[in-house]
C-alpha positions as CSV (number, residue, x, y, z in Angstrom):
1,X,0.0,0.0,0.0
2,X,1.3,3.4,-1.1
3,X,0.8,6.0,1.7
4,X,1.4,9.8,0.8
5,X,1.7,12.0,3.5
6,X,1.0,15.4,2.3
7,X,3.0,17.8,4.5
8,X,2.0,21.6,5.0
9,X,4.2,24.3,6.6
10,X,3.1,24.8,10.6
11,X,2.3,20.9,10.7
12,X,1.3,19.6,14.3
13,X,4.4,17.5,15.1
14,X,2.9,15.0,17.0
15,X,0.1,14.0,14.7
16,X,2.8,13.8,11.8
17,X,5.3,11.7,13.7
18,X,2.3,9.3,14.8
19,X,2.0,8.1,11.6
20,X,5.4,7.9,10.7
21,X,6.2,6.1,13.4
22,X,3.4,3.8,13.3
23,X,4.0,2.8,9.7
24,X,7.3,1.9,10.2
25,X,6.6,-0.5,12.9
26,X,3.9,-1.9,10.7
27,X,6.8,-2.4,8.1
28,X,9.7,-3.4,10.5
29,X,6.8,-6.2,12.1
30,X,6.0,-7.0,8.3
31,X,9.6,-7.6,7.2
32,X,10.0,-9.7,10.4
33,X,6.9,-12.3,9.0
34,X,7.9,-15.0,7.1
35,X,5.4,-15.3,3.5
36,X,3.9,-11.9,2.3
37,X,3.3,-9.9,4.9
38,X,1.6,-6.3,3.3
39,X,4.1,-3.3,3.6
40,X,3.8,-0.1,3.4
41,X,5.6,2.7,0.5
42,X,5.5,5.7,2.7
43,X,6.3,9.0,1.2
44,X,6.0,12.6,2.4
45,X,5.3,15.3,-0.6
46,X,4.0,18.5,-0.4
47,X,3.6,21.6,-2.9
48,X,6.7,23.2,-1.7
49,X,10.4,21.8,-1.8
50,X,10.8,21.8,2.4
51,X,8.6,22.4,5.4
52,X,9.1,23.7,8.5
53,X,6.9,22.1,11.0
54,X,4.9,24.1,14.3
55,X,7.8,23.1,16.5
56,X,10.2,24.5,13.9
57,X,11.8,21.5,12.2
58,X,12.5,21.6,8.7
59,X,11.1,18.6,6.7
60,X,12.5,17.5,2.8
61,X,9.1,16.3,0.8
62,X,9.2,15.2,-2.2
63,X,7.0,17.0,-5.1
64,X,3.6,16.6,-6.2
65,X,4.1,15.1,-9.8
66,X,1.3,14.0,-12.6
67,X,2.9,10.2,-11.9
68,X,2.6,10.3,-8.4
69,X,-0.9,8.6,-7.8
70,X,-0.8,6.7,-4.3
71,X,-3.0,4.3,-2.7
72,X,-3.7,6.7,0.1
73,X,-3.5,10.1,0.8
74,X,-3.2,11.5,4.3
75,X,-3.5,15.0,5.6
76,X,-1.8,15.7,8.9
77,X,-3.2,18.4,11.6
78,X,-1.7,22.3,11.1
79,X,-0.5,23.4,14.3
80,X,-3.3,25.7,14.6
81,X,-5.7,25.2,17.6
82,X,-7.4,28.0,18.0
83,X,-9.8,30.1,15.2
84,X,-8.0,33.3,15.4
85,X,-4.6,31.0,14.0
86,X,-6.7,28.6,11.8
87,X,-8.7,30.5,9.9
88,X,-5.8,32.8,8.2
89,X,-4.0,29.4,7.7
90,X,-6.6,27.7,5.8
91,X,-6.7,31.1,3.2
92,X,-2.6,30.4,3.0
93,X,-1.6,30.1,-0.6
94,X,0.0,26.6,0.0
95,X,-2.6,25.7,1.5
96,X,-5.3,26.5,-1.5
97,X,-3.1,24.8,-3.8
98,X,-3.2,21.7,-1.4
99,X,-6.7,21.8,-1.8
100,X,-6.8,21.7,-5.3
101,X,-4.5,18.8,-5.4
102,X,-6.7,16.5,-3.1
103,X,-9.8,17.2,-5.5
104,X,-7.2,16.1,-8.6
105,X,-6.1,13.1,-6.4
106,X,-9.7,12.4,-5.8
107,X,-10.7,12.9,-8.9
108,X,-8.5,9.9,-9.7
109,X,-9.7,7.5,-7.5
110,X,-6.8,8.1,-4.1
111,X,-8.6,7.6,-0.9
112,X,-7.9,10.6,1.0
113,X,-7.7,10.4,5.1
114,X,-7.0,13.4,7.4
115,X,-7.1,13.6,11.4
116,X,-7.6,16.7,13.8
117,X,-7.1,19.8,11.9
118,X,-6.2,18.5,8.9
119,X,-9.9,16.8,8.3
120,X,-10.4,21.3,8.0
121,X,-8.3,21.3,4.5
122,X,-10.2,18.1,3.3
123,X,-13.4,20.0,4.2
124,X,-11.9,23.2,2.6
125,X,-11.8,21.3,-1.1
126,X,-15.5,20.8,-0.4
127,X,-14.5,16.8,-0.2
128,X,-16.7,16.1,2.8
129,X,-19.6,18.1,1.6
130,X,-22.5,15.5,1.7
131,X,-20.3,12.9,3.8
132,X,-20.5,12.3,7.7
133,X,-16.9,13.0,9.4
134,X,-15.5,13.8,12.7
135,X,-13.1,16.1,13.6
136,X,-10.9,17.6,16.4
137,X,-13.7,18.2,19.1
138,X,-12.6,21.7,20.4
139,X,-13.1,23.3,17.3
140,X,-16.4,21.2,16.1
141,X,-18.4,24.9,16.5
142,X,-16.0,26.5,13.8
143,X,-16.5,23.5,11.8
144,X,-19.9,23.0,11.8
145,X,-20.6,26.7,10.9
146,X,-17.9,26.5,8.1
147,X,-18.7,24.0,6.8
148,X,-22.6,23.2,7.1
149,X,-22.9,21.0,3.9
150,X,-20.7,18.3,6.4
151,X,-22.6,15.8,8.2
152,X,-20.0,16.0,11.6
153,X,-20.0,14.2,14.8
154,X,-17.1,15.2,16.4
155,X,-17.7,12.5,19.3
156,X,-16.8,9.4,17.1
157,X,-12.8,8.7,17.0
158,X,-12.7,7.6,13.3
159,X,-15.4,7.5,10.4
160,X,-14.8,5.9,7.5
161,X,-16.6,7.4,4.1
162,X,-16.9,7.4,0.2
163,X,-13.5,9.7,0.1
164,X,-11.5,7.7,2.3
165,X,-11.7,8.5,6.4
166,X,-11.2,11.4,8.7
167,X,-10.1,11.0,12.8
168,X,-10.7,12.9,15.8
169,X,-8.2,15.4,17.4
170,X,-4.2,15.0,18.0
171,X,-4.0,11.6,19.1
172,X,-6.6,10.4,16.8
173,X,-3.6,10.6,14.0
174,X,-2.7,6.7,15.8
175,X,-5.9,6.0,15.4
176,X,-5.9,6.5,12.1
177,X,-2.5,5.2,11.1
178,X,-4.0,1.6,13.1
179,X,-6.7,2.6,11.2
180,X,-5.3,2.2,7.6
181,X,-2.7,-0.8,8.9
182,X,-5.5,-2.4,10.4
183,X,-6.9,-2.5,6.5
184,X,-4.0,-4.1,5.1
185,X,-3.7,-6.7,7.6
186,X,-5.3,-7.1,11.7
187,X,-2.6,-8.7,12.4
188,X,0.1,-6.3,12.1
189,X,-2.2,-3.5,13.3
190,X,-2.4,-5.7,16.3
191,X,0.6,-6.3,16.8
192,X,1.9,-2.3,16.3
193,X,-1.1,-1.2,18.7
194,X,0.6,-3.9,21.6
195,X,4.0,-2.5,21.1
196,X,2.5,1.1,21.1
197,X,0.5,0.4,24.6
198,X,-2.2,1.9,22.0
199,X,-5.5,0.7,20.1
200,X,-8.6,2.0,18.3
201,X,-10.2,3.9,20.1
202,X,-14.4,4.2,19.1
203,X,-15.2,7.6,20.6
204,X,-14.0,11.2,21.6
205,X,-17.0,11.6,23.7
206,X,-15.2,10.7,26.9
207,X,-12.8,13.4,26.6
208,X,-14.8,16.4,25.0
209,X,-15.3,19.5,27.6
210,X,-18.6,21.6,27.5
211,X,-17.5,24.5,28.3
212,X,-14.7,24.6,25.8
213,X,-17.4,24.3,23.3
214,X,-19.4,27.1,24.6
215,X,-16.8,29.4,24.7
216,X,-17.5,29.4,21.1
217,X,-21.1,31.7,21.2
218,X,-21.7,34.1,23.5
219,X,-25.4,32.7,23.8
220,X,-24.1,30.0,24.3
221,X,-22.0,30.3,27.0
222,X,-24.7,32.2,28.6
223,X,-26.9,29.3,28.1
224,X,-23.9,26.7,30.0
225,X,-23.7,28.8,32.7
226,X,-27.7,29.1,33.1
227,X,-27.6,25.2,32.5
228,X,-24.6,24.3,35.2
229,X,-26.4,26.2,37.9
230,X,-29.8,24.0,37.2
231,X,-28.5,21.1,37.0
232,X,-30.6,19.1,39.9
233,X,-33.8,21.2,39.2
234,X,-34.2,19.8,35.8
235,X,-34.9,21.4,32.3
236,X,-36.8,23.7,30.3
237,X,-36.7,25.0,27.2
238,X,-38.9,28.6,28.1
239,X,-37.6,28.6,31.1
240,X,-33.8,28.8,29.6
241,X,-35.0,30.9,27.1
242,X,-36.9,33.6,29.4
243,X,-33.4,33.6,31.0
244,X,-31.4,34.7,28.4
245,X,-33.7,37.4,26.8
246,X,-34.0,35.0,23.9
247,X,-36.9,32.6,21.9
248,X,-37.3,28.9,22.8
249,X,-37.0,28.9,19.1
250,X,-33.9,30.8,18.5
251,X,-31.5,28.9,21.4
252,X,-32.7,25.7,19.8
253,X,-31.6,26.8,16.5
254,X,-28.2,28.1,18.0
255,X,-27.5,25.0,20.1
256,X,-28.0,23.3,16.8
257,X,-25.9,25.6,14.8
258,X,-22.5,25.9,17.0
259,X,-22.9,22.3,18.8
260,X,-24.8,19.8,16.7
261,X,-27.5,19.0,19.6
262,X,-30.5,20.7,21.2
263,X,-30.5,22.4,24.1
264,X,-31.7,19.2,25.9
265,X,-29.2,17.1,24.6
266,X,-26.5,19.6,26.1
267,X,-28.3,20.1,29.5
268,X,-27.4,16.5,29.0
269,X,-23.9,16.9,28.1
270,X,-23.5,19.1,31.0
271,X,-24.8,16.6,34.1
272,X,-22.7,13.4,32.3
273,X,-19.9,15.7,32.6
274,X,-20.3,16.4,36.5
275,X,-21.5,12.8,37.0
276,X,-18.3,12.1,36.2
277,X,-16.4,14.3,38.2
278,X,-18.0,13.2,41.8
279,X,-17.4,9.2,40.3
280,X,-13.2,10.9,40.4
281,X,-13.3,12.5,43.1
282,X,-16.1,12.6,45.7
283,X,-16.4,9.0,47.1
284,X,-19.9,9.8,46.6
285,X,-22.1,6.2,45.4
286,X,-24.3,6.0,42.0
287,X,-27.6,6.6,43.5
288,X,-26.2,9.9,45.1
289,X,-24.6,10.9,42.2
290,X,-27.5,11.3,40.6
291,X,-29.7,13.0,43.0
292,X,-27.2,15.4,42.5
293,X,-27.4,16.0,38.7
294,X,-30.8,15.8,38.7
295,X,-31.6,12.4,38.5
296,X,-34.2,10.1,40.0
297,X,-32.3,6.9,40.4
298,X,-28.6,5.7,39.7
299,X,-30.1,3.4,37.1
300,X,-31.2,6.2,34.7
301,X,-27.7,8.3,35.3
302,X,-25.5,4.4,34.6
303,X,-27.8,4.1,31.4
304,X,-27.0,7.9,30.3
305,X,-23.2,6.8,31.1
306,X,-22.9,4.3,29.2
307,X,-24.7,5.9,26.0
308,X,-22.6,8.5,26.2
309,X,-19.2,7.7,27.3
310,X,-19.3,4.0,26.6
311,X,-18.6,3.2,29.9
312,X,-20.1,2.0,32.8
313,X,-19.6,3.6,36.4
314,X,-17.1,0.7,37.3
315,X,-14.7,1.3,34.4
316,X,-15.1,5.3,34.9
317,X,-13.8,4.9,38.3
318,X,-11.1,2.5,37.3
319,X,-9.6,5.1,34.8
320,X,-7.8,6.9,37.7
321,X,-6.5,3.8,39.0
């Protein structure tokens, strides 16, 4: 399998050096196996001669030629994790001309992957319009305003499309390197994800903050501050509304605008979140818990857990252990 990994100046180190990494474990593992073990041709291009990465290092690439037509092409995070930086980085010139080249690539039938803010440049070439994705979950609100023709759900790790497959933020560039070895053979995917103390993981959910989200509207955040101080008394939509000075029909549509969900389903958000803190830290048991985030019984809260987060209260707690 030939894997191109198309470099942009300001890359996010990390993310870039997962894959690399990764990939050559998957061939050092593969040249290890007796018969014929799948390797993989990796090769980092770009559409300028060197790039110097966030931290500073200068990277060689290789260029972009008409005979260069890999299996995959994959689109590392800039190092850019804020709006105020990311937005002047995506009108870059390099980075426009990146874009054009993924819709020539796709065009001619590459997969194309990206993870955290690189699944931004995919969406950019208008590649995910029409296609569910994921991407990094602190900047979801910027992405689901920029880019309202994508179906996202920045709480699943890795989803796999038409165009190839986008990943969830930093780390999720291991996920998706296990991702695309895990294609070519489980077996070495397995055996890199062991020797990495790493695997797939299914979901961001567990690690997305609500407030950081918020931050992103100032109705919003108006609204999560209303929200955290009601959290045992329940919800309502007027009620929240007559709070902020605001329709029940306008907050709906801005909860569904800048998150993705209705007001309800972040009320939501916001009592999983402190269930889980008191499971950390209080010493508090289930059926407390969720008296105190509004909840009849522990039953309900373990069910909410579990739909959320994927977890149940037992595993939660064993996390800090």
């Amino acid at each position: 399998m030939h894997i191109a990994l198309f470099a942009l100046d300001g890359l996010f180190d990390t993310g870039f050096t997962c894959l690399l990494d990764a990939l050559a474990l998957a061939n050092k593992f593969a040249s290890a196996q007796e018969g014929s073990a799948p390797r993989f041709d990796i090769t980092v291009v770009g559409v300028k001669k060197k790039v110097v990465t966030g931290q500073g290092f200068i990277i060689p690439v290789k260029p972009v030629t008409p005979a260069l037509k890999p299996d995959w092409v994959v689109v590392p995070a800039l190092g850019a994790g804020s709006p105020e930086v990311l937005v002047p980085a995506l009108m870059r010139p390099d980075v426009r001309q990146a874009t054009k080249q993924l819709l020539a690539w796709k065009n001619d039938g590459v997969k194309i992957a990206a993870s955290c803010i690189g699944t931004f440049i995919l969406a950019e070439a208008g590649l995910l319009d029409g296609q569910d994705a994921t991407t990094t979950w602190w900047l979801a609100p910027l992405f689901r305003q920029r880019y309202p023709q994508v179906r996202l759900d920045e709480t699943r790790m890795l989803v796999p499309t038409e165009v190839g497959v986008t990943a969830g933020a930093a780390m999720g560039h291991l996920d998706l390197a296990l991702w695309l070895i895990r294609k070519a053979s489980p077996e070495l995917a397995h055996m890199v994800s062991r020797y990495l103390l790493a695997d797939i993981r299914r979901s961001q959910a567990p690690y997305i903050i609500p407030n950081h989200l918020a931050q992103a509207d100032p109705l919003i955040q108006r609204f999560e501050r209303w929200a955290r101080d009601r959290l045992k008394q329940g919800f309502s939509l007027n009620d929240a509304a007559g709070a902020l000075a605001t329709s029940p029909r306008s907050l709906q549509r801005r909860c569904q605008a800048v998150l993705g969900k209705s007001p309800l389903a972040y009320f939501q958000d916001l009592r999983v979140e402190r269930a889980q803190s008191l499971l950390h830290g209080s010493g508090m048991d289930v059926e407390a818990i969720a008296a105190e985030v509004g909840y009849e019984d522990g039953a309900t809260l373990r069910t909410l857990l579990r739909q959320r987060l994927g977890k149940g209260v037992r595993d939660l707690r064993a996390d800090l252990l």
